[in-house]
C-alpha positions in Angstrom: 115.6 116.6 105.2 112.1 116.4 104.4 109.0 116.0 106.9 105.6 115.2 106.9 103.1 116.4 109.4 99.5 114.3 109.3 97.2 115.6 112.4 93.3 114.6 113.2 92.6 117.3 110.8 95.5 118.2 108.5 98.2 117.4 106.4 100.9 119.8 105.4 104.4 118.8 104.1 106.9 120.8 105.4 109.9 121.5 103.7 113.0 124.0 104.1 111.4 126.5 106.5 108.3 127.3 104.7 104.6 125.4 104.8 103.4 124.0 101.2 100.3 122.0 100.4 96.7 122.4 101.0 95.5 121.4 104.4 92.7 118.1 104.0 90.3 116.9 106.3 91.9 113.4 107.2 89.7 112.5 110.9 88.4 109.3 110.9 87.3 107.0 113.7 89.4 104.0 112.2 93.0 103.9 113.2 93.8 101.8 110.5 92.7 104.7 108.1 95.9 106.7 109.7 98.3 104.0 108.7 97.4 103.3 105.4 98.4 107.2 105.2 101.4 106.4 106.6 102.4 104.2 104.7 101.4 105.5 101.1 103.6 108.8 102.1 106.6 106.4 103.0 106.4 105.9 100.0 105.5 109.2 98.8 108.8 110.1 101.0 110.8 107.3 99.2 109.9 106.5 95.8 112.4 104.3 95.6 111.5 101.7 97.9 109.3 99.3 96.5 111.0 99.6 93.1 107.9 102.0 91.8 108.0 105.6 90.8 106.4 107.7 94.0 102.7 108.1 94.3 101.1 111.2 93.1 98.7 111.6 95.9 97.5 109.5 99.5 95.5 106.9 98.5 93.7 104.6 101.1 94.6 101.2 101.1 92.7 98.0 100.8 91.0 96.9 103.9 92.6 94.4 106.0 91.4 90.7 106.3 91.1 90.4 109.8 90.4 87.0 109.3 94.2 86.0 108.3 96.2 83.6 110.8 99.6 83.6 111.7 100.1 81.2 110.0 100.7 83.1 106.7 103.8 83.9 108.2 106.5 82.7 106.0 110.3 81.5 107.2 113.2 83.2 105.2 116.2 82.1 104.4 119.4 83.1 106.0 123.0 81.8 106.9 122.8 80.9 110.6 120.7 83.7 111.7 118.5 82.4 114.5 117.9 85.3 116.4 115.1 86.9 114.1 112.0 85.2 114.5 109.5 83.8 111.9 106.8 82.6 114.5 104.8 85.7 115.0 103.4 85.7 118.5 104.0 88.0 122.0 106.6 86.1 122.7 108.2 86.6 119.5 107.8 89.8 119.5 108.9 91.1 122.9 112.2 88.6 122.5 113.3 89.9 119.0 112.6 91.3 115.5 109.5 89.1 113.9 109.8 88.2 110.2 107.0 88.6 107.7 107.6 88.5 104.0 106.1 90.9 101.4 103.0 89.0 99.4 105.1 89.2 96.7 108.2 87.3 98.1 107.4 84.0 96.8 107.1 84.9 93.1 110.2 87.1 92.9 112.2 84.2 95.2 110.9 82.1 91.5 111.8 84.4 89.4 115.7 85.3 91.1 116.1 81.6 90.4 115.7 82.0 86.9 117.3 84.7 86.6 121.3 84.8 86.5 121.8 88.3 86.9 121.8 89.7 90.8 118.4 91.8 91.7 118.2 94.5 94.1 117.0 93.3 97.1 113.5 94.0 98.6 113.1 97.4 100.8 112.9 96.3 104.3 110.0 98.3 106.8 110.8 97.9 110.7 107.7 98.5 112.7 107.9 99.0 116.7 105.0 98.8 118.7 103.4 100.8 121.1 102.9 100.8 124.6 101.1 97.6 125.7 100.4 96.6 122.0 99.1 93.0 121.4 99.8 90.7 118.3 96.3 90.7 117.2 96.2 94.8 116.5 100.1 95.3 115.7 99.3 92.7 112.5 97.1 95.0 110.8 99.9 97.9 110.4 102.6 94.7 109.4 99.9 93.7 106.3 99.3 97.1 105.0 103.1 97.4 104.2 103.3 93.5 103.6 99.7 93.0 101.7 99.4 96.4 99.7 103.0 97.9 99.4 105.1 94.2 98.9 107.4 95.1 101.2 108.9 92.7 103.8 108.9 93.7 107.4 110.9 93.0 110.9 108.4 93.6 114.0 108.9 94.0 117.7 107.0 95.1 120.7 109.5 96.5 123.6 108.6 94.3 126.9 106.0 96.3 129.2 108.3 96.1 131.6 110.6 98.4 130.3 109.8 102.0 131.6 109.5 100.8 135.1 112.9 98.6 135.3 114.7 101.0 133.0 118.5 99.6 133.1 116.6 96.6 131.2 116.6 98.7 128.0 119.7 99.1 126.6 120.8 95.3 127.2 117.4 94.4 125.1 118.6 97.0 122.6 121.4 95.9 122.6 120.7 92.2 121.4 118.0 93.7 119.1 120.6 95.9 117.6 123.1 93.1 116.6 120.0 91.0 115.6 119.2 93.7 113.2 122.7 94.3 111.4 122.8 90.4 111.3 119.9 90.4 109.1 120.5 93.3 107.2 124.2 92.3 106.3 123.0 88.7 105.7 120.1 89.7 103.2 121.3 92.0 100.9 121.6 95.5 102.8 118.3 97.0 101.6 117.2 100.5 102.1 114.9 100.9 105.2 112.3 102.4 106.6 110.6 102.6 110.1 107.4 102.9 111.7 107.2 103.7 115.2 104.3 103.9 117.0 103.8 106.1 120.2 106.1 107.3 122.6 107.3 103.4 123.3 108.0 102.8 119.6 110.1 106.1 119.1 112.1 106.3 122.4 113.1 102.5 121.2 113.7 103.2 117.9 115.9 106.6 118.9 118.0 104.2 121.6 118.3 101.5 119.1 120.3 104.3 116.8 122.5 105.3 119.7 123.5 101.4 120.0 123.9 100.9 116.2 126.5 104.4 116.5 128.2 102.8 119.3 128.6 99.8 116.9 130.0 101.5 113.9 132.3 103.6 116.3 134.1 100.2 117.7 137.4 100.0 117.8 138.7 97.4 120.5 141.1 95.0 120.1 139.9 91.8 119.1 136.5 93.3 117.4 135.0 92.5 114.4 135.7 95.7 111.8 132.9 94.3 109.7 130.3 94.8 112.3 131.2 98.2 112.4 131.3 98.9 108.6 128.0 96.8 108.5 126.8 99.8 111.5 127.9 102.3 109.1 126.3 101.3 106.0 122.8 100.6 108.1 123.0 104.1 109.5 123.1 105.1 105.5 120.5 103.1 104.8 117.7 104.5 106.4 115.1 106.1 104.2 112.4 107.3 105.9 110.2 107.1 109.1 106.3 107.6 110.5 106.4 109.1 113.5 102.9 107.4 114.2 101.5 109.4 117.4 104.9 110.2 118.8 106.6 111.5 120.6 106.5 113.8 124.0 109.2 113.6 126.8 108.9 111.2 129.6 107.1 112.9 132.2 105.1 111.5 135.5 101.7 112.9 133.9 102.1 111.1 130.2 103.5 107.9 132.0 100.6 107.7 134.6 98.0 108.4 131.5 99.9 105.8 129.3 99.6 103.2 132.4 95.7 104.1 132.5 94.9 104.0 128.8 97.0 100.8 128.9 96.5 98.5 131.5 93.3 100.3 133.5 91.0 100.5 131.0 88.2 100.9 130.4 87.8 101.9 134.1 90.0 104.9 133.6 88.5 106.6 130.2 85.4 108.4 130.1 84.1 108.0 126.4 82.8 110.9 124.8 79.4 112.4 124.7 77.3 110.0 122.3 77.5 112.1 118.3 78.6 114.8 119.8 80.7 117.5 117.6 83.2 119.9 117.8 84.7 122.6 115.0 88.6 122.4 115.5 90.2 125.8 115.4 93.0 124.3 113.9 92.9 125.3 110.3 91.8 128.7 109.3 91.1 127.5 105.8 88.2 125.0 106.5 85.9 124.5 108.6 87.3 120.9 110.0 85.4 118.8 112.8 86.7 116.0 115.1 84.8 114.0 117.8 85.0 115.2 121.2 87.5 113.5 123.1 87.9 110.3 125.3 89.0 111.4 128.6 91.7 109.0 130.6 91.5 109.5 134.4 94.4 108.0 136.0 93.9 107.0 139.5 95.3 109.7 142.6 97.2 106.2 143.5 98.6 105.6 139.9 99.6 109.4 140.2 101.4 109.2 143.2 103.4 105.9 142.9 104.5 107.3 139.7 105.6 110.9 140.9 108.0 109.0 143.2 109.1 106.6 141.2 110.5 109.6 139.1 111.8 111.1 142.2 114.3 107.8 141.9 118.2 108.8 140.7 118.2 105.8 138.4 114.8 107.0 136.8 116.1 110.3 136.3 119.4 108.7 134.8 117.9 107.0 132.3 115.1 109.6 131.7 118.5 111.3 130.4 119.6 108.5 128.2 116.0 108.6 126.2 115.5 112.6 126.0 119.5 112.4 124.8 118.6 109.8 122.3 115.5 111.5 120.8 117.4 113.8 120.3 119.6 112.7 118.0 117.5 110.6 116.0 119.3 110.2 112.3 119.0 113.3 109.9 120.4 113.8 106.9 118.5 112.0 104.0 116.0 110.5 106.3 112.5 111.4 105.7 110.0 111.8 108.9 106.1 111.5 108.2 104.8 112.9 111.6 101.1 111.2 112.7 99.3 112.8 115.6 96.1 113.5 117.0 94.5 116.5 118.5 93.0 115.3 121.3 96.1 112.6 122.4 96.6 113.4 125.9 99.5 111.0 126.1 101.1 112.3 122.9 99.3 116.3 122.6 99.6 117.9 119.4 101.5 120.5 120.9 104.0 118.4 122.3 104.6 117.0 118.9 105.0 120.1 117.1 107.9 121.4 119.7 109.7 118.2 118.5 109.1 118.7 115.1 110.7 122.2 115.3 113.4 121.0 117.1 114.4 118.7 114.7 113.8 121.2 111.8 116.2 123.3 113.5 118.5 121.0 114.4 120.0 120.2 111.0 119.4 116.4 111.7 123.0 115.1 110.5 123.5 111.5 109.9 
């Protein structure tokens, strides 16, 4: 297994049990800087998807037209599947996977009709949104991989809802689980990737693997074996996946925080002091800077309703199921590029470099 770690300040790759690479200075005010990382050490991670060989270094991408409309979003063709969206929206997206073709998909659709011989099909990336996320933000990570690497994408925001009616989850996963294998099977069984983004994208993303396990494990009388050889051969099929700003465990403090930075602001955050600096004492090899940090300030009310909540036996049984899940996220040839900031107080660095330890150790099998 291979993993990548990006922070606010440095990027290392880390492989075996011993640290390679020169640390860079990577901080930058615009998220979207992050993700284009991300994505060019996908690919970096996975030279094999998008049919090129792998880059030699990180290489910003082109900025996104912000100015682009959903309706770019292009239908795809497929043999009865209606449960994967093509109309990208919140609705949309909370229901189900949303659709969006790489730029490229209209040429190669020409030029598969002309040609006799079977291609490969397209890579496939699978982005999951963060906490709260909106349409309007989430499409600027969907056209870097759509826009600059041609690859075409399935996108879904988990319902807000979820981490305060918990038994919700795994019948959404559930449906977005089947969904998913649908697709896959349907069109071509590409190799995938993910992108998850905070601790909302990654707790999904681990409980949609437990779900797609349970599938390939079905035996019952009457069931359908192909589903579960089409679970087994997904589960193979996974290349890589950004760890974007994820993930911690599922505690009263980095719930209440989430809830602030989500639906309270920008009454809950303090902004920073105006130009001020900081020297990070992160790296010992530069002198690397960051911007001092945006304080969120949950409210004593906010704190307490969410400390009892958590008190709850069905919170705690389902707080269970995701710290299980994460857990076992898949291993083996899948390749983890780890994004995180050091000043997240939802997500701290620290937090993410237990995990990241943890799964080194682990042995991550399949």
């Amino acid at each position: 297994m291979l993993l990548y770690i990006i922070t606010g300040s440095t990027f290392s790759k880390l492989i075996g049990s011993s640290w390679r690479g020169n640390k860079i200075n990577m901080f930058s005010s615009d998220h979207r800087y992050y993700c284009s990382l991300a994505a060019t050490a996908t690919f970096i991670l996975s030279p094999n998807i998008g049919g090129s060989p792998a880059y030699p270094s990180l290489i910003l991408s082109k900025r996104i037209n912000q100015n682009e409309t959903s309706s770019n979003i292009d239908a795809f063709s497929s043999s009865g599947n209606n449960s994967i969206a093509t109309t990208y929206n919140n609705r949309s997206l909370k229901r189900s996977f949303v659709y969006k073709p790489s730029s490229s998909s209209s040429s190669s659709d020409d030029n598969n009709e002309k040609d006799s011989i079977p291609s490969k099909p397209p890579p496939l990336m699978i982005l999951i949104g963060w906490f709260n996320s909106t349409p309007r933000y989430f499409r600027h990570y969907i056209q870097i991989y759509t826009n600059t690497f041609n690859v075409d994408t399935l996108s879904h925001i988990p319902p807000s809802h979820h981490p305060f009616l918990p038994w919700t989850i795994l019948p959404h996963i559930r449906h977005l689980a089947r969904n998913l294998l649908a697709y896959w099977a349907e069109n071509g069984r590409p190799e995938v990737g993910f992108h998850v983004f905070s601790n909302n994208g990654a707790y999904h993303y681990a409980l949609l693997f437990e779900v797609i396990r349970e599938i390939s494990k079905e035996t019952s009388p009457g069931y359908d074996a192909r589903i579960s050889r089409d679970a087994i051969q997904f589960l193979n099929s996974v290349e890589s996946c950004v760890m974007d700003s994820a993930p911690s465990p599922i505690l009263p403090k980095y719930i209440a925080l989430g809830v602030a930075g989500g639906f309270l602001r920008p009454a809950s955050i303090t902004p920073p002091s105006p130009s001020k600096l900081i020297h990070s004492e992160v790296s010992s090899s530069a002198s690397d800077k960051h911007f001092d940090r945006v304080t969120i300030n949950p409210p004593s009310f906010l704190v307490r309703l969410i400390n009892a909540y958590f008190q709850l036996e069905v919170t705690k049984k389902y707080q269970k199921v995701a710290h299980d899940a994460i857990s076992r996220i898949p291993g083996g040839n899948t390749r983890y590029l780890f994004i995180y900031s050091l000043d997240d107080q939802i997500v701290p660095d620290y937090e993410v470099e237990k995990f990241i330890k943890t799964l080194k150790d682990r042995g991550t099998p399949k």
